[in-house]
Steps between C-alpha positions, in 0.01 A plus 500: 500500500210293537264375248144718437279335773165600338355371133395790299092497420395291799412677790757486772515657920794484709629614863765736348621504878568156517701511187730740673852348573840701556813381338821505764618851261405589126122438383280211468243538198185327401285517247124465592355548126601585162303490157603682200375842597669525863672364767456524911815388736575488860862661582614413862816730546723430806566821767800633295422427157567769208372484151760741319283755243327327248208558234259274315296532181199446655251670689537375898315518834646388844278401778647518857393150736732526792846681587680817485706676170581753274371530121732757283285586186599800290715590766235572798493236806174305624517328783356166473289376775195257486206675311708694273430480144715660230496495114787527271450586158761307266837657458464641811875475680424310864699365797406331791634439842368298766527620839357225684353159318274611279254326281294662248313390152652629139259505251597536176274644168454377165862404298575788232510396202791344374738696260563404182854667454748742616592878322799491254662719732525207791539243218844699430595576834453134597709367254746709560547321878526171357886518452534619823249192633688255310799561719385602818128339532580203765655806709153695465323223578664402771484818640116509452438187682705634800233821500221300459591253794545813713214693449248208486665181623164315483613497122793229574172235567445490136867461404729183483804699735763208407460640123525882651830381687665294213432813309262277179202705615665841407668371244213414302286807607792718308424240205133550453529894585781524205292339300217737494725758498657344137111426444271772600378615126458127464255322769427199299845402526445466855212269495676202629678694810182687601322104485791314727529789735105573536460085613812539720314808655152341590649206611679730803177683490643821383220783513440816295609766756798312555661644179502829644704402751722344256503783259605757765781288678625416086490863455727603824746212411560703150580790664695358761725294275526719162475847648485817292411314213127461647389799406145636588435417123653168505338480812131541383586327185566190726191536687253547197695137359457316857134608516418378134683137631339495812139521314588223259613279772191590745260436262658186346507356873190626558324246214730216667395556842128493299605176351563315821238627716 
């Protein structure tokens, strides 16, 4: 992922056109501007690439430069060609295939404001998983790095693969996610987690709509590994608790990203 290329406030051109450039498979992303109310990135997809179903929390528009694909949102097909233009509202379930390299501009809207905590209800369910992430968390997590790396393999670029291989990586993702399971009613307690991991994340340049990507390849390893016990409750319990994480971390980067422009 490449840095933001533009400084927010001070009038900035480019050739998008020239910025253009096709990874060998997977996508190639950079960031042409981002302030605090939105965000505008250049996705160059190589002929073949799928992004599995997804949504986001906020409001998006894509803008079509050059190539052929397919845009699934709420289940009807657009074809993407240059010229198109399409607008997802947040929430909205998408998927994208590229049938020929294709290159197009995500823009993303204002960040939603952060939430402050999670309903009893997923503060019960959650804690209720933490037994069961205690003793089979490094399997989950390893099982959600092997989704992510297959579904978006531009990922690995941000990710030290001798720590994936040795297995230290997952092992101290299933840490930190046990921990907020054993802390969730308690976020202050976290304080000096969310600080190490937030500086570890801007110094691989980690971006907000990464954590999407995370959250639904995290999700999928749970089911995969612990089976009927994901329920659909359990299930949206899980997803309400990632979101609430996700915000603190994005905006906690967000202010150190700030700090060292």
């Amino acid at each position: 992922m490449a840095n933001t290329i533009a400084t927010p406030n001070v009038p900035y051109n480019t050739n998008l056109q020239a910025l253009i450039e096709y990874p060998k498979q997977g996508i190639l992303s950079k960031v042409i501007l981002k302030d605090k109310n939105c965000q505008y990135t250049l996705f160059c997809l190589a002929k073949g690439t799928d992004i599995e179903e997804h949504t986001s929390t906020r409001n998006a528009t894509v803008m079509v430069f050059e190539g052929m694909g397919k845009l699934t949102l709420n289940g009807e097909e657009i074809p993407l060609n240059p010229g198109v233009f399409v607008f997802m509202p947040a929430d909205a379930p998408h998927a994208l295939q590229a049938e020929e390299n294709l290159a197009f501009v995500l823009t993303l809207s204002e960040q939603p404001q952060p939430k402050k905590s999670v309903t009893p209800q997923t503060i019960e369910l959650i804690k209720s998983t933490a037994p069961l992430l205690k003793k089979q968390g490094q399997e989950i997590t390893k099982r959600m790095y092997e989704i992510m790396f297959t579904n978006h393999p531009e990922m690995q670029e941000q990710f030290n693969m001798n720590d994936q291989a040795n297995g230290s990586q997952p092992a101290r993702l299933a840490t930190a996610i046990y921990t907020y399971a054993t802390h969730i009613d308690n976020l202050e307690a976290l304080k000096s987690m969310v600080e190490k991991v937030a500086h570890r994340h801007v110094e691989t340049h980690v971006q907000p709509e990464q954590y999407s990507i995370v959250g639904e390849s995290l999700l999928q390893a749970m089911k995969d590994v612990l089976g009927e016990v994901v329920t659909d409750e359990v299930m949206a319990a899980w997803k309400e608790a990632y979101q609430l994480l996700a915000e603190v971390f994005i905006k906690r980067e967000h202010q150190i990203y700030e700090q060292e422009a």
